[in-house]
C-alpha positions as a printed NumPy array, in Angstrom:
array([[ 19.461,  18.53 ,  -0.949],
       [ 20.068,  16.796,   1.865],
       [ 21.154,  19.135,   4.067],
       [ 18.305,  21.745,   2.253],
       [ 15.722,  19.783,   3.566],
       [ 17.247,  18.998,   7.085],
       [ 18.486,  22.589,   7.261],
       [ 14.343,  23.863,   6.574],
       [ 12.767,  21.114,   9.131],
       [ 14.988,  22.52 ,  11.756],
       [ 13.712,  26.125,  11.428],
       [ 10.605,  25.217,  11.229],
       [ 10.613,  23.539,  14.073],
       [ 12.425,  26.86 ,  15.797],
       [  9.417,  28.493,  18.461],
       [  8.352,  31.986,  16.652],
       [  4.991,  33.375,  16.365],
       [  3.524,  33.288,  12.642],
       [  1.741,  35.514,  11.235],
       [ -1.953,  33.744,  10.679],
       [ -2.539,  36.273,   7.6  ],
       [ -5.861,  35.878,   4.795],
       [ -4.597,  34.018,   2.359],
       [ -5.991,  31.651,  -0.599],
       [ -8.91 ,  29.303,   0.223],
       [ -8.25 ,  25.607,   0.143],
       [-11.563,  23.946,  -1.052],
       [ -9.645,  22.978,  -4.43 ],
       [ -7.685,  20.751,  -2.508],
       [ -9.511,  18.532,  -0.506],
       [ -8.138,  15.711,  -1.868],
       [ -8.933,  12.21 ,  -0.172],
       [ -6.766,  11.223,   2.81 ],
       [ -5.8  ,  15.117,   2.753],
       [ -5.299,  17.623,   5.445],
       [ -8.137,  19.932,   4.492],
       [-10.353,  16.896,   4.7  ],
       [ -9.602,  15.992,   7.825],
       [ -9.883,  19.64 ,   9.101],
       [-13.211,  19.867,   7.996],
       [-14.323,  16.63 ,   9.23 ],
       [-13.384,  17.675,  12.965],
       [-15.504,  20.588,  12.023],
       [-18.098,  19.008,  10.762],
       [-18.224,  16.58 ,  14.342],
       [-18.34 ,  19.693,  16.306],
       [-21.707,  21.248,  14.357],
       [-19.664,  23.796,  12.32 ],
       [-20.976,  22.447,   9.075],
       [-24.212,  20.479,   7.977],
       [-23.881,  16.584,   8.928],
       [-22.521,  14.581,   6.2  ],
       [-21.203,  11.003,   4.775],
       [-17.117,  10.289,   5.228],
       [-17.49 ,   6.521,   3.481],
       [-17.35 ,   7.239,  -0.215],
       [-14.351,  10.181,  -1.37 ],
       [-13.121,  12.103,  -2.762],
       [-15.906,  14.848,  -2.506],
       [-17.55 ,  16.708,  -5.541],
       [-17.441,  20.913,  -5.259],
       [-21.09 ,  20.295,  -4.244],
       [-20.179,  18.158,  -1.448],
       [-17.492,  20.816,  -0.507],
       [-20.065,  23.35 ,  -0.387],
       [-21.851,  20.992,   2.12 ],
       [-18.866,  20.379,   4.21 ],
       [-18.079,  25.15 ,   4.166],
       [-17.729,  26.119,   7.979],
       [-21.194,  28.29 ,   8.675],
       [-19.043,  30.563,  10.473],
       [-15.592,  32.382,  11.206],
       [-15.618,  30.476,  15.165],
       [-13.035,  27.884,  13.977],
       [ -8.892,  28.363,  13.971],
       [ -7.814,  28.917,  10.826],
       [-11.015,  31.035,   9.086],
       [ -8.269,  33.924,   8.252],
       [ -6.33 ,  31.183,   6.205],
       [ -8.313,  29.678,   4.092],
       [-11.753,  30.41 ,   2.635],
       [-13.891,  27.23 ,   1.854],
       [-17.12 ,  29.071,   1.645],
       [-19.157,  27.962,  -1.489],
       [-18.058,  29.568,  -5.062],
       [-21.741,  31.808,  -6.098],
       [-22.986,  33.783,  -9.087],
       [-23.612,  32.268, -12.496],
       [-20.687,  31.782, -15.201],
       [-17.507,  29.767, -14.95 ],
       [-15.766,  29.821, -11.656],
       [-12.098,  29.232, -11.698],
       [ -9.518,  28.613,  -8.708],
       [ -5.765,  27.334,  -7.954],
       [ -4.528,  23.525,  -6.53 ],
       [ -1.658,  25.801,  -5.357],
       [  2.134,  25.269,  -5.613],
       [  3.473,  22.86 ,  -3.719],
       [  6.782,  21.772,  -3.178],
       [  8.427,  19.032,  -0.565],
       [ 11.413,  16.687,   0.435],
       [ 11.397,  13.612,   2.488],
       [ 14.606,  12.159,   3.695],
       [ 15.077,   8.637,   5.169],
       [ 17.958,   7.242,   6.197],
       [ 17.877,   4.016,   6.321],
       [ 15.52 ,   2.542,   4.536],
       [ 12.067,   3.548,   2.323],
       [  9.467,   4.642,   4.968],
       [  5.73 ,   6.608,   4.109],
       [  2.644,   5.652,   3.424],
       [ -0.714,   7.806,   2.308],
       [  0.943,   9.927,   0.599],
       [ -0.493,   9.218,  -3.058],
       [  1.291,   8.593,  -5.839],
       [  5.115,   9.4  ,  -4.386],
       [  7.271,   6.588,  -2.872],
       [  9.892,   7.515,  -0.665],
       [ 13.231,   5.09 ,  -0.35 ],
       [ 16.178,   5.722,   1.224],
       [ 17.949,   9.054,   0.95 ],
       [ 16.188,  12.3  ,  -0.36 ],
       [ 12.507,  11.922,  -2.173],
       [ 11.373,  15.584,  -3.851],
       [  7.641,  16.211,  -5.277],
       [  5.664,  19.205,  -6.323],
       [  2.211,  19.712,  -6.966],
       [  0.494,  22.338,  -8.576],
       [ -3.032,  23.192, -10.544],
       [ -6.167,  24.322, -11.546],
       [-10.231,  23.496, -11.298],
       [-13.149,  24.814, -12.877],
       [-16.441,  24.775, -12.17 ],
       [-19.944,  25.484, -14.431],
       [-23.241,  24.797, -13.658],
       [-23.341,  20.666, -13.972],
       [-19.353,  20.25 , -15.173],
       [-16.553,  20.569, -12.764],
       [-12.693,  19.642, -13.74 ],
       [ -9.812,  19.512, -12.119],
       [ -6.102,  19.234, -13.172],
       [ -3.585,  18.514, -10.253],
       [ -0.552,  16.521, -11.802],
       [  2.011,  15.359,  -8.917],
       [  5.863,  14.91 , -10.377],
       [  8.384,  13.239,  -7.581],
       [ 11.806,  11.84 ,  -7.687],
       [ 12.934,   9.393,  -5.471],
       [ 16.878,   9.553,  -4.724],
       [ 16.686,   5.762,  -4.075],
       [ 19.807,   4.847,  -2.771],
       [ 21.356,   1.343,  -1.671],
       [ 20.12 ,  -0.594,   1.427],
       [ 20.606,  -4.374,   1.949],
       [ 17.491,  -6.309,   0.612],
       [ 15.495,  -9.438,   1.639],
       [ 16.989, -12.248,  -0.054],
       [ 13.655, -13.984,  -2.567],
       [ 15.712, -16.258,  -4.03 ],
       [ 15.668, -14.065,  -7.489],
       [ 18.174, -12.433,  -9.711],
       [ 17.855,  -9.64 , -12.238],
       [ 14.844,  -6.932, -11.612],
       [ 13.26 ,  -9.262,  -9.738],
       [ 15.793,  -9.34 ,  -6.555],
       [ 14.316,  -5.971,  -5.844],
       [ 10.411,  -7.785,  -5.739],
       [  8.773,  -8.432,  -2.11 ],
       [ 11.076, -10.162,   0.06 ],
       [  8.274, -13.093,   0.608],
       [  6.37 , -13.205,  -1.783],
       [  7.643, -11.723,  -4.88 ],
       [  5.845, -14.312,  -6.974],
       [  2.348, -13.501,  -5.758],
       [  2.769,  -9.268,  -4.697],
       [  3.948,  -6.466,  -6.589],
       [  5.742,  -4.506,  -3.847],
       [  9.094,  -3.817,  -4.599],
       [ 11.978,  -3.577,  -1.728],
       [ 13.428,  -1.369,  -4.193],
       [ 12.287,   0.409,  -7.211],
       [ 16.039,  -0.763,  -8.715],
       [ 19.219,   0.82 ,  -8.269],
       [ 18.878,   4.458,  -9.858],
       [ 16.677,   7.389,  -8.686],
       [ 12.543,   6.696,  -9.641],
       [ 10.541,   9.641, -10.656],
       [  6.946,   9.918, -11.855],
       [  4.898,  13.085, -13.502],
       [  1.592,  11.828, -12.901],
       [ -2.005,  13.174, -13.524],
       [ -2.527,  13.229,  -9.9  ],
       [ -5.859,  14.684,  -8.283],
       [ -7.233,  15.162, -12.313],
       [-11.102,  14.517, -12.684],
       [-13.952,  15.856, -14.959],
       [-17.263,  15.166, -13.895],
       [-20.656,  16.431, -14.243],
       [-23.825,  16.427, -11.518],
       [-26.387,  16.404, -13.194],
       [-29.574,  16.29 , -10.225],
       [-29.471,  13.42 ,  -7.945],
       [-26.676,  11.599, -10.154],
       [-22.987,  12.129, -11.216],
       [-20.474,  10.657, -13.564],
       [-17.302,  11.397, -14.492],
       [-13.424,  10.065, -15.535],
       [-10.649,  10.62 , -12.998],
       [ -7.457,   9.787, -11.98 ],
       [ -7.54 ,  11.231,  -8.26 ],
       [ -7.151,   9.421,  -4.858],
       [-10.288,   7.293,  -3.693],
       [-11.016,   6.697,   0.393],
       [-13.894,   3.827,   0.685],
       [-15.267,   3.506,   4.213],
       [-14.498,   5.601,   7.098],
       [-11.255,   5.206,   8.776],
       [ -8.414,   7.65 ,   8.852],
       [ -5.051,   5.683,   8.56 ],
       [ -5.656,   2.166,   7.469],
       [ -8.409,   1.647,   4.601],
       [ -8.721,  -2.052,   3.632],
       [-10.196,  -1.761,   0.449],
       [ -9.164,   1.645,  -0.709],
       [ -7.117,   4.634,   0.041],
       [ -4.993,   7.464,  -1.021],
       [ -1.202,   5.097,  -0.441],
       [ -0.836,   4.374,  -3.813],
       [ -2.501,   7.482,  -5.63 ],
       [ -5.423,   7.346,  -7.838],
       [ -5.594,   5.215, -10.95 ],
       [ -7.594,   5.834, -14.469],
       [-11.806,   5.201, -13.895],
       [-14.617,   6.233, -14.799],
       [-17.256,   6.336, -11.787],
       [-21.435,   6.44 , -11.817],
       [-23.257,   6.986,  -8.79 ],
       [-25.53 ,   9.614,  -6.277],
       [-24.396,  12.681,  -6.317],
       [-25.404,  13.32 ,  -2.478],
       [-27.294,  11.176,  -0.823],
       [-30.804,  10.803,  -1.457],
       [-33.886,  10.965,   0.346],
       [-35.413,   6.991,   0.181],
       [-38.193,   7.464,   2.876],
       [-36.414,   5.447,   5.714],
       [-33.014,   7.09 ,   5.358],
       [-30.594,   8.155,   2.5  ],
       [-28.415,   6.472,   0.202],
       [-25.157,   7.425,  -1.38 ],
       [-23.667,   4.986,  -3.655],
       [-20.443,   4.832,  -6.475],
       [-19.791,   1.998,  -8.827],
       [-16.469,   2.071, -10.34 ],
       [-14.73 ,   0.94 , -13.269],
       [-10.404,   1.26 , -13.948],
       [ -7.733,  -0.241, -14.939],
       [ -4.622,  -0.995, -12.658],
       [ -1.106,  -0.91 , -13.953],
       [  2.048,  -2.854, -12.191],
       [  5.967,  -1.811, -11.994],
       [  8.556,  -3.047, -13.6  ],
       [  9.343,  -5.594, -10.657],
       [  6.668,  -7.525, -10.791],
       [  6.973, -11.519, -11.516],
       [  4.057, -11.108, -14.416],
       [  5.865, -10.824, -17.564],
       [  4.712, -11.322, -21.54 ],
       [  0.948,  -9.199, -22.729],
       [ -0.38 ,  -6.739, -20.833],
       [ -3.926,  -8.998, -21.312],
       [ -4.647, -12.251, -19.902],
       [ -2.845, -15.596, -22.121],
       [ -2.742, -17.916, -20.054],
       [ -2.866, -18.449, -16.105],
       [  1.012, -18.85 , -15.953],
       [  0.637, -15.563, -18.005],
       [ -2.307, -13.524, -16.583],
       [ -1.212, -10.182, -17.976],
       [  0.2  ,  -7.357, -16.993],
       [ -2.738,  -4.968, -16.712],
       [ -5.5  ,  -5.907, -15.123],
       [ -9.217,  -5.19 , -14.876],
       [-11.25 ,  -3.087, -12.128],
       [-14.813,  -3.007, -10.839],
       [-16.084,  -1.791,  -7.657],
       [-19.04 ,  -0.92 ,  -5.821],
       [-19.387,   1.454,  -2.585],
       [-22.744,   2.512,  -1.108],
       [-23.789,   3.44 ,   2.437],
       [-27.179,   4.397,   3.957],
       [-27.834,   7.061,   6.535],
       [-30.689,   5.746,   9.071],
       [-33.56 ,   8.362,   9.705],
       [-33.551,   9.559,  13.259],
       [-30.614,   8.65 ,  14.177],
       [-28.536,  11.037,  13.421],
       [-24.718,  10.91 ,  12.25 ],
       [-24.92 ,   6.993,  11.767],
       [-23.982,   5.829,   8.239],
       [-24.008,   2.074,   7.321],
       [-22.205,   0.721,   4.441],
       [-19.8  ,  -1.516,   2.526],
       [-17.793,  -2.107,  -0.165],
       [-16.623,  -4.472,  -3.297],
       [-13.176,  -4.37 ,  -5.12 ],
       [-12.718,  -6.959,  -7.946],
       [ -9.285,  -7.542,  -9.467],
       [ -9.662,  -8.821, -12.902],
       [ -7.548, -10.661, -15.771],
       [ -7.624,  -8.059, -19.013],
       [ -9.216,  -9.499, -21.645],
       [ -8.716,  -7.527, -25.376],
       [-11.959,  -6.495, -24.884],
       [-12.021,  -3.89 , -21.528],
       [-15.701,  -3.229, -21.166],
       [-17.232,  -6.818, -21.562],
       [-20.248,  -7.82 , -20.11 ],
       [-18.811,  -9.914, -17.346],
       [-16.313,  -7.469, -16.289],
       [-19.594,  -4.837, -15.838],
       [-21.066,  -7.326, -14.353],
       [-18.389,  -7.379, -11.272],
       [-19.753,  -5.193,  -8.706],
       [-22.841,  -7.682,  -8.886],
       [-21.784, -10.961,  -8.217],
       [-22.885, -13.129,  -6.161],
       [-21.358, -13.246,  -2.4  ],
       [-21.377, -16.812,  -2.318],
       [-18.265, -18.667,  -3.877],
       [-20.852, -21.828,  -4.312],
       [-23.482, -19.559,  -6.287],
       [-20.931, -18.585,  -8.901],
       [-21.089, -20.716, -11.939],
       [-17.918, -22.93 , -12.69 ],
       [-15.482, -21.708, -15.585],
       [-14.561, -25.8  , -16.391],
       [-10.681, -24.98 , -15.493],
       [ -9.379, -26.022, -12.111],
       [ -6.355, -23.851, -11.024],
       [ -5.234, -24.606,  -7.534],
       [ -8.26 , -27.084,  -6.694],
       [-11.165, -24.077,  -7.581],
       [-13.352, -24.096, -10.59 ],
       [-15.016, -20.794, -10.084],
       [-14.289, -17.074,  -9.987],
       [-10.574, -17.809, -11.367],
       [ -9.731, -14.963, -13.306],
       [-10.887, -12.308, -10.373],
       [-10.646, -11.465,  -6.748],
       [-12.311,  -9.484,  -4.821],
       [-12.168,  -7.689,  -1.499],
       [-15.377,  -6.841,   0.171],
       [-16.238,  -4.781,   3.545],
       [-18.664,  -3.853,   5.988],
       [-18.221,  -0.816,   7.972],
       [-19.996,   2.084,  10.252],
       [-19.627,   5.269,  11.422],
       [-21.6  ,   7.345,  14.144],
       [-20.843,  10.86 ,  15.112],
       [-23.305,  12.216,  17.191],
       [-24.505,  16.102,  16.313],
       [-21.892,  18.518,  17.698],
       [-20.059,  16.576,  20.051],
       [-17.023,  16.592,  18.181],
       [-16.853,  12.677,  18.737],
       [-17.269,   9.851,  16.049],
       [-16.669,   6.081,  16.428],
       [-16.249,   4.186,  13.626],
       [-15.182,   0.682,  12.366],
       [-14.618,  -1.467,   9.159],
       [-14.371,  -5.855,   9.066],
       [-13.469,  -6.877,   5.74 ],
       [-12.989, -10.259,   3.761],
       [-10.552, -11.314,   0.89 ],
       [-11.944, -13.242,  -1.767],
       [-15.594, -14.981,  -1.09 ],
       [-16.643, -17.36 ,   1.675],
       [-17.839, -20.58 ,   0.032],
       [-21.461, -20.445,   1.466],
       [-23.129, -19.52 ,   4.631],
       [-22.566, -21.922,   6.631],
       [-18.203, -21.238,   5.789],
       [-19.476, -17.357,   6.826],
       [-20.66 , -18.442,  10.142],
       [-18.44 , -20.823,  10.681],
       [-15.287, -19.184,  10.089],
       [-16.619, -15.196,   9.429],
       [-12.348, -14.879,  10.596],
       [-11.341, -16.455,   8.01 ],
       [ -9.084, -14.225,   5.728],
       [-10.816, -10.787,   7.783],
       [ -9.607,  -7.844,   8.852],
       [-11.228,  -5.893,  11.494],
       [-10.204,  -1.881,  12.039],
       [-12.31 ,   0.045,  14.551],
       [-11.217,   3.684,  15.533],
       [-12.116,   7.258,  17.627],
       [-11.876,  11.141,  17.07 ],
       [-12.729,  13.283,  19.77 ],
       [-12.362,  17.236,  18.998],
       [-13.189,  20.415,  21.204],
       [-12.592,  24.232,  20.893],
       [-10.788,  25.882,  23.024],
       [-10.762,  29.762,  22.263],
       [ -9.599,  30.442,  18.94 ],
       [ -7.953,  26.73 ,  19.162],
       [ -8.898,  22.935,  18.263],
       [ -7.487,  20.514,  20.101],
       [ -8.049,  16.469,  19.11 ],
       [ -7.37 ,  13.116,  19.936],
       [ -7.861,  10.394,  17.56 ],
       [ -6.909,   6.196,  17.752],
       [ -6.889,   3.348,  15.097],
       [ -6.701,  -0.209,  15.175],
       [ -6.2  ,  -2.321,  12.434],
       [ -5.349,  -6.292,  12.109],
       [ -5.283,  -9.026,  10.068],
       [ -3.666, -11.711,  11.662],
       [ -4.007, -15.114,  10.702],
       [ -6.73 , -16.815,  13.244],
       [ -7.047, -19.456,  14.882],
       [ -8.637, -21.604,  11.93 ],
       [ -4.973, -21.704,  10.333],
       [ -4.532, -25.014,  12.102],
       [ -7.491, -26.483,  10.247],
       [ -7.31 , -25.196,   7.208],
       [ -5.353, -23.117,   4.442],
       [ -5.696, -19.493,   5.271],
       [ -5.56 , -16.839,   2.134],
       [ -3.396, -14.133,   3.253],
       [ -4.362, -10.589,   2.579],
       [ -3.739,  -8.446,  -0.201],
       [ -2.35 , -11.677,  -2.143],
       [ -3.867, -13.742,  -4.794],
       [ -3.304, -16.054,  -7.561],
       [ -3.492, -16.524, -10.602],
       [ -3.06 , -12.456, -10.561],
       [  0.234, -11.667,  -9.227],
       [  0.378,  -8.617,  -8.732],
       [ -2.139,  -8.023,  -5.727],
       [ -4.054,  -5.175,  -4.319],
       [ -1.457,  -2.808,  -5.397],
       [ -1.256,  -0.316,  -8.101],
       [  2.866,   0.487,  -9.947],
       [  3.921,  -1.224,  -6.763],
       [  2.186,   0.25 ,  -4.225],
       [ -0.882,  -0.807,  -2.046],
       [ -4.018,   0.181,  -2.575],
       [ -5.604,  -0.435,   0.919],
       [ -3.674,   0.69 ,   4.258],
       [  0.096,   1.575,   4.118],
       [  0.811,  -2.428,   5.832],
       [  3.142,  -4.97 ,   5.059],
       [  0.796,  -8.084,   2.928],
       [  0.068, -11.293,   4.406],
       [ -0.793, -10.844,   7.704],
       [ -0.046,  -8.34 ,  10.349],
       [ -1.875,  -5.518,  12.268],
       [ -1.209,  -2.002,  12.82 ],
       [ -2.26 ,   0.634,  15.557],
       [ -1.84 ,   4.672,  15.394],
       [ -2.386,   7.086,  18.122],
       [ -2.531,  10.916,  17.53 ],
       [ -2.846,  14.573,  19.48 ],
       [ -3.62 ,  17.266,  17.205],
       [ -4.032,  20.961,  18.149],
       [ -4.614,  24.075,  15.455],
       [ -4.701,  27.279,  15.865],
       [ -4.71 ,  30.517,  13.872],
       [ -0.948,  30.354,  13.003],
       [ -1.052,  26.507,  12.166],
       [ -0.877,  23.026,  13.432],
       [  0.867,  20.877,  16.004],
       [  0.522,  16.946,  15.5  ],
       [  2.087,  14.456,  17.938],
       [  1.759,  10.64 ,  17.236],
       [  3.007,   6.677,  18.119],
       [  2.333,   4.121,  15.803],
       [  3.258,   0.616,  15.37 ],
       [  2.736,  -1.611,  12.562],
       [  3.49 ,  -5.203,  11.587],
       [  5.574,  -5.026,   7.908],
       [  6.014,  -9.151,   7.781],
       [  5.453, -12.024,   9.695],
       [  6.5  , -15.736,   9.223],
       [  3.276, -17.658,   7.896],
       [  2.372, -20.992,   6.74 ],
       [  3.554, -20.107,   3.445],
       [  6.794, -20.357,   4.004],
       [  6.884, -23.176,   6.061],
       [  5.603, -26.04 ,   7.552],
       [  5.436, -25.084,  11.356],
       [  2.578, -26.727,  13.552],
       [  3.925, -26.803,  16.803],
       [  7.367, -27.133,  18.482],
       [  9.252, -24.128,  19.516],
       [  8.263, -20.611,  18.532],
       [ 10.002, -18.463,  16.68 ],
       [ 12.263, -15.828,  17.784],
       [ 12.283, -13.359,  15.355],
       [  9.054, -14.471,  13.404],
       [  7.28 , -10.558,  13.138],
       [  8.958,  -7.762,  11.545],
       [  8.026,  -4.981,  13.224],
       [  7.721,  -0.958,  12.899],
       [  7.672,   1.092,  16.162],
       [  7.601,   4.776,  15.432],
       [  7.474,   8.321,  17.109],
       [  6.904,  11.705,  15.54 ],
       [  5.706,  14.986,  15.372],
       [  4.46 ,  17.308,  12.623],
       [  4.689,  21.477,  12.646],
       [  2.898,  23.66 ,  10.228],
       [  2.992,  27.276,  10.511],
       [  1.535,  29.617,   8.149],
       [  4.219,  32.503,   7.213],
       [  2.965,  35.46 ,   4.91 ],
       [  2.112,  33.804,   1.756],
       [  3.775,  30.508,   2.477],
       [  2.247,  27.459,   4.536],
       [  5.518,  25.163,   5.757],
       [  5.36 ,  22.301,   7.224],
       [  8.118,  20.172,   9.15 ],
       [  8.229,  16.622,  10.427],
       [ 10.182,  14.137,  11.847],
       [  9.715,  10.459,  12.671],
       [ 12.032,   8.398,  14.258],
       [ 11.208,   4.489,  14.017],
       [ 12.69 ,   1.505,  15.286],
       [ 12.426,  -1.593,  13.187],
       [ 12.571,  -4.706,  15.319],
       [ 13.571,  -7.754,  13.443],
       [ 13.819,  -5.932,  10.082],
       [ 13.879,  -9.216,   7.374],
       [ 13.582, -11.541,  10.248],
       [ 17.119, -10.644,  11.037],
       [ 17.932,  -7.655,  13.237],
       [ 16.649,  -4.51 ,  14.374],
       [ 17.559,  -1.399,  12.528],
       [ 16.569,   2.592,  12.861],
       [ 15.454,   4.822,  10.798],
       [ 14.939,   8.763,  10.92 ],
       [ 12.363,  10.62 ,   8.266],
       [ 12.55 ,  14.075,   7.911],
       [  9.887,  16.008,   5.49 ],
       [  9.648,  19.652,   4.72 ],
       [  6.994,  20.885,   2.558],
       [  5.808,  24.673,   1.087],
       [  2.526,  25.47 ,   0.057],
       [  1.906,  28.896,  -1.531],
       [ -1.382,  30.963,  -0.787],
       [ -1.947,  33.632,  -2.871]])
């Protein structure tokens, strides 16, 4: 397999022209965080389609529609046909076959890639499906099935025996993010990019499994994104946005539940016993909503809740509906009588909130956009002004596309961090994506549910050239991102000498091929990255290789 999917990146990386054939449309599959998205989103910068929101996916059909080129002046309108479905009746189409291998050789390396976790050696996955569309009801089935070869690399000594040697390397106690999903191969079948939902007018509702992007950045999401796959919810909200005199609003609240993997330090009922036992399932709510200024065109406003909550036997309880309305204010919250940790309020949830923007004026092809998000609540406004650093995050990013005959060429940047400030020398600083009394984090079976990042605190930075054309697509990127770094946590440093190895970090070069031969779409990829200080210890390289077929018929 190995030498399968080495063997296929290699030729597809060999210079021949392809044959840019008609071939099956692709508006089935514009998943969140997905190519097809991002195709249509240059488009939709450069005036090819009618200006719409990018802060709240995945899109409805009807938002699809929206989002259809107007005309064949773009590269690949011979490929793929994203034109609206029309005529009365049931309309059926095809998530198409996929299949793919990823091959790392030193160590697990991906991220935003839904549901599938790559480790060491050869990962396969395949995709395949159908959706369905009539009148008010869409559906969707697109189940995702991977298996992870998962072979032996040296681990992070936690201080743990038994499953839990293969937890987080700091904090296994307070993340689940396994080193390791333990030492045979991990599959999955999961229900993937499955949703039924209905629009019915200016509202929609619906149950789904699939990916979910909140706010508008490409690469690193803070609250939520397509790295660890969708999770069960059921969703009410606008169903476009909607005219409210000074602008239009587009909102989504969102209820789930969030499962861990078997590595996690939470052990006993899957419900909330005790606070040394908080369960092993836990409780979601979340709220998303933007508005779109009128007259200025292309500018959306929004932000974003997340709450993480204990499972009580009772799912759908007043409180836990309640969620997405709380108060901002940690001091406005009633107390709960317990005291875990010095706090009386809030103890059984957490919540990550965010503010973000994005303006892309009217067929320029170039959007700015930016997100600053919190963990957990300040405690009233005078802690917000004070210290509005304090446990933040701040991502800001730029796309710039133009045509160039039948071609597309585009640049696009992102910054992400979420270093510990300043303030740290003051006072306790709450790391992100970690919380207690619930273990397990922002993840989801293991995986993060916000940008592909180590927890803690860090900061990561992409940088990308992208050029299609009629027989496929050429990407070229850097990136560098910050997996761990020594914190307060761990120990008592102040001042003194610094650290020589205190910030694991990723450095990484690569470049993606797609060409589209007869019926077949293939993509190739390599990434070569050099981990500096991998474990605090030494520096270690690691080469990922991924080959994937699509089939358009």
């Amino acid at each position: 397999m190995i030498r399968l999917a080495v063997a296929g990146a290699v030729a597809v990386f060999s210079a021949y022209p392809a044959a840019a054939q008609t071939a099956g449309g692709g508006r089935s599959e514009v998943f969140a965080g997905s190519e097809f998205e991002s195709y249509l989103r240059y488009l939709q910068t450069l005036g090819e389609s009618q200006s719409t929101t990018w802060s709240i996916r995945s899109f409805s059909p009807k938002e699809v529609d929206a989002l259809a080129p107007k005309d064949s002046i773009h590269p690949w309108a011979r490929r793929y046909d994203f034109s609206p479905q029309k005529g009365p009746g049931i309309h059926w189409d095809y998530v198409h076959p996929t299949v793919g291998f990823l091959f790392n050789s030193a160590y697990p390396f991906g991220g935003n890639d839904g549901v599938i976790w790559a480790g060491k050696g050869v990962t396969s996955y395949a995709q395949a499906g159908v959706s369905m569309r009539w009148g008010i009801l869409s559906a969707k089935l697109a189940p995702v099935a991977f298996r992870a070869e998962n072979t032996s690399f040296p681990l992070m000594d936690n201080g743990h025996i038994g499953p839990l040697k293969f937890a987080d390397g700091q904090y296994p106690d307070r993340v689940d993010k396994p080193q390791r999903f333990g030492d045979l191969p991990y599959s999955r079948l999961d229900l993937g990019e499955s949703t039924i939902r209905i629009d019915a007018g200016p509202f929609a509702t619906g149950l789904s499994t699939a990916s979910q992007w909140w706010g508008p950045t490409l690469e690193y999401p803070y609250v939520l994104g397509n790295n660890a796959g969708g999770f069960p919810h059921f969703y009410l909200g606008t169903s476009h946005p909607l005219n409210i005199g000074i602008g239009k609003v587009h909102t989504r609240v969102v209820y789930g539940t969030l499962a861990q993997s078997p590595y996690s330090s939470v052990t006993g009922k899957d419900y909330f016993e005790s606070y040394a036992n908080p369960g092993k399932v836990r409780f979601m709510a979340g709220l998303v909503g933007l508005i779109q200024i009128k007259r200025i065109t292309g500018l959306e406003l929004g932000g974003a809740r997340f709450f993480h909550a204990a499972n009580g036997t009772a799912l759908f309880t007043a409180s836990n509906l309640r969620l997405p309305l709380q108060n901002f204010l940690k001091t406005h919250i009633a107390a709960e009588g317990d005291t875990v940790n010095g706090d009386d309020r809030s103890l059984q949830q957490n919540q990550l909130a965010s503010a973000f923007f994005r303006w892309a004026p009217p067929e320029t092809g170039t959007e700015f956009y930016g997100e600053y998000g919190r963990e957990d609540f300040s405690a009233d406004l005078r802690d917000l002004l004070q210290e509005p650093d304090h446990s933040a995050t701040l991502n800001v990013g730029f796309r710039k596309a133009w045509m160039n005959g039948t071609s597309m060429n585009a640049f696009r940047a992102e910054v992400f961090s979420y270093e510990a400030p300043a303030g740290t020398r003051t006072r306790g600083e709450g790391l992100i994506y970690l919380h207690i009394p619930l273990a397990q984090g922002h993840t989801l079976r293991g995986q993060i549910l916000g940008a592909p990042v180590g927890v803690g605190s860090g900061s990561a930075q992409t940088f990308a050239f992208e050029r299609y054309t009629p027989g496929g697509k050429l990407k070229v990127f850097v990136s560098r991102v910050t997996q761990r770094e020594r914190s307060l946590l761990e120990i008592d440093y102040v001042s003194g000498q610094p650290f020589t190895k205190g910030v694991d970090v990723e450095n990484s070069i690569g470049t993606e091929l797609s060409r589209f031969i007869g019926p077949f779409d293939v993509l190739g990829k390599i990434t070569y990255t050099d981990n500096l200080n991998r474990y605090f210890l030494s520096d270690v390289s690691n080469i990922n290789l991924g080959l994937t077929v699509r089939q358009s018929f």
